[in-house]
Every structure is written in structure tokens, then in C-alpha cells.
N, C-alpha and C positions, 0 to 999 in steps of 0.2 A: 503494500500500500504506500511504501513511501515513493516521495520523488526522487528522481539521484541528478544530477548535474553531471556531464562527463569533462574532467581536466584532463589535460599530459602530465601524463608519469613525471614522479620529480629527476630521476634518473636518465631521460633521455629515450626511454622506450617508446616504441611506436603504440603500446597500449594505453586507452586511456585509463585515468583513475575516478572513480567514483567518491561524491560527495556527500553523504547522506544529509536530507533535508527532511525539515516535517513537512509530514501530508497536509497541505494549509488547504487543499480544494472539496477538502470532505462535504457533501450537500448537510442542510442543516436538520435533517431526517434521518440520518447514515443512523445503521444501527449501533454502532460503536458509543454514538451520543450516548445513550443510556449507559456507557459501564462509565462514561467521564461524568455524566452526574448521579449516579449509582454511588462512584466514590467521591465524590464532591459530599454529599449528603450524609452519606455515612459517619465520612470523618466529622463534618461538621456536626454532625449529632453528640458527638463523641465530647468535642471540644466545648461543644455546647454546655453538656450536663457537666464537663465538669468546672468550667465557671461557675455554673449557679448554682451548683452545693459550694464550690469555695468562697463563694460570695455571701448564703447562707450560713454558713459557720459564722461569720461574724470578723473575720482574720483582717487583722489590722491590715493597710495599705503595705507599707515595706515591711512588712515586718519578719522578723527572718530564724525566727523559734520553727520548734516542731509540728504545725499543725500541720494534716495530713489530710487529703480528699479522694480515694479510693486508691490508696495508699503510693500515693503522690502528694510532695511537698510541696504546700502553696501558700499564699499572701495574697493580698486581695490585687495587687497590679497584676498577680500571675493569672489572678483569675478574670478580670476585666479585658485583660490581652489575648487569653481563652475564648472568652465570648465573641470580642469583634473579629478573630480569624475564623470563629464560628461562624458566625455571622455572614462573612465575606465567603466562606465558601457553600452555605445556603443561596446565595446570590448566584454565583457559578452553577449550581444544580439549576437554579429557576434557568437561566441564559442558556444551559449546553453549550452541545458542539463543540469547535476549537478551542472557544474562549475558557470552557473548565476544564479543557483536558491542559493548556497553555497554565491554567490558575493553580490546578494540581503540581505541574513539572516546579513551576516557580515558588509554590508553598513550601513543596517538600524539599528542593534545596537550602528554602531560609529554616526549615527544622534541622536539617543536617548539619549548616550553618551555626544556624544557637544550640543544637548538642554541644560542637565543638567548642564556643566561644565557654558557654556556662560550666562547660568541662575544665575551661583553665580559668572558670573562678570559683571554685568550689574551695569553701575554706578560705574565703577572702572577705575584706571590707566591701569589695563593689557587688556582692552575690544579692541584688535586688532583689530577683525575681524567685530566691530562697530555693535555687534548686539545689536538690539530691544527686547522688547517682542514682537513683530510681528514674530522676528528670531527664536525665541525660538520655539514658538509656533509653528510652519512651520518646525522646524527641528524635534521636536515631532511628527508631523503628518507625515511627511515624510519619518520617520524613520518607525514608525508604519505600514504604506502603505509599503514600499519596504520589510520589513520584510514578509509581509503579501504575496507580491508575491511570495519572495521565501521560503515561506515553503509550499505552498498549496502545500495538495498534498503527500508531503513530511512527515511531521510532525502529525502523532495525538496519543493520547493517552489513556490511559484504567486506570479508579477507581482500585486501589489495594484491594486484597481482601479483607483486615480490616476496610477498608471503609463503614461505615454505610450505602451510598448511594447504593453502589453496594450489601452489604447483602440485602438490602430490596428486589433489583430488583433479587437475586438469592436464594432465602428463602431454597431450597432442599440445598444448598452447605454450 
């Protein structure tokens, strides 16, 4: 399903090399729509509840003790920041098509992103948003899953031809 671009080999070969591109031409019917707001909706249900049991707790705004929301560490900025990526990707489910499967790739890079960041503040003065490694871990998987949504589909790609795995499999070329 994807597009490919054909460039010249960087090497000088008479083959071209392939670019992989997102499928940007999908109709806005395509049945793929459904699994990009399938997981738009999902996560976002996700993220939803649990803002608003962390909000219901009562946890102070920064505040960066123990308190626990299905047994995730939160404060009420972690949980108000919950809701609106909730929120935003409820928004993505209602739209479809490109734009939530584009809204998932780019969510779940910025969760993989804030694992990594709040992984090198863990046990520091700037740990705002009072994560755990439970946090961490949970934003890695989460990020990895929503990414996963939106690209099915979307995304695959092809061994370049200097690729030893691909000569084996093409031995005439």
C-alpha cells in the first residue's frame, strides 16, 4: 500500500533505490480508517480514565509523593496532560483516515520521547510530572502501541539492492 519514489543507487549502480513514503492517497472510506480510529479511541479511553480518577483523588498539582492511579504514579499536571492527549486523540477517532493514523505515529513518538526524557529525571528536583518506572515503562509501551496503530498499513518497506539479504533472495539481478 505504500508509495515508493525510485532514486539512483548511492553507489553508482544502474539500479534504482526505493524511498518508502506514507500512503497519503488513502480514500477517506479505506477500511484501514477504522483500525487508525479503533486505536485513536482506544488509547484515548485509556488516557482518559486515567486522568479522571487522578484528578478525583484529589493529588495536588506538582506534587511528587506516592499517590498512585491504577498503579501509576500521578499529580494532578500528570493527570490534566492525560486528559487533553485524551482528548486530542478522541478528536483523531471522530476525523479518521490519515489524519489519526498521522496523530497516532506522532503521539507515540512524543510517549517514547517523555519515557526517555522522564527516565533521566527520575530521582531529581525537575520530576514534575512525579513519574515512576512504572511511568516510564507505560509511556514506552504506549508509545510503541499507538505508533503501531498508526502506521499499519501505512508504513512498510523493501531491503535495498546492496543488501546481502535481498541479493541472496534475487540471485539473477
Amino acid at each position: 500500500m505504500s508509495t515508493h519514489a525510485l532514486h539512483p543507487s548511492p553507489r553508482g549502480s544502474d539500479r534504482p533505490r526505493r524511498r518508502v513514503r506514507l500512503d497519503e492517497h488513502l480514500p477517506v472510506d479505506h477500511k484501514l480508517s477504522k483500525v487508525y480510529r479503533t486505536g485513536a479511541g482506544l488509547m484515548g479511553l485509556v488516557l482518559l480514565a486515567f486522568g479522571i480518577l487522578g484528578l478525583i483523588d484529589k493529588i495536588g498539582f506538582f506534587d511528587t509523593g506516592g499517590d498512585t492511579v491504577a498503579g501509576l504514579n500521578t499529580n494532578g499536571a500528570l493527570s490534566v496532560l492525560s486528559i487533553c492527549v485524551g482528548v486530542l486523540l478522541f478528536v483523531g477517532m471522530l476525523i479518521g483516515g490519515n489524519f489519526a493514523s498521522t496523530l497516532n505515529m506522532v503521539l507515540g513518538v512524543l510517549f517514547i520521547l517523555s519515557g526517555m526524557v522522564n527516565l533521566a529525571l527520575l530521582n531529581t528536583t525537575h520530576n514534575f510530572l512525579a513519574f515512576h518506572i512504572q511511568n516510564v515503562l507505560f509511556s514506552f509501551v504506549y508509545g510503541v502501541v499507538l505508533m503501531v496503530f498508526g502506521m499499519y498499513g501505512r508504513v512498510s518497506g523493501h531491503l535495498p539492492f546492496d543488501n546481502p539479504y535481498w541479493q541472496a533472495r534475487h540471485p539473477e539481478k
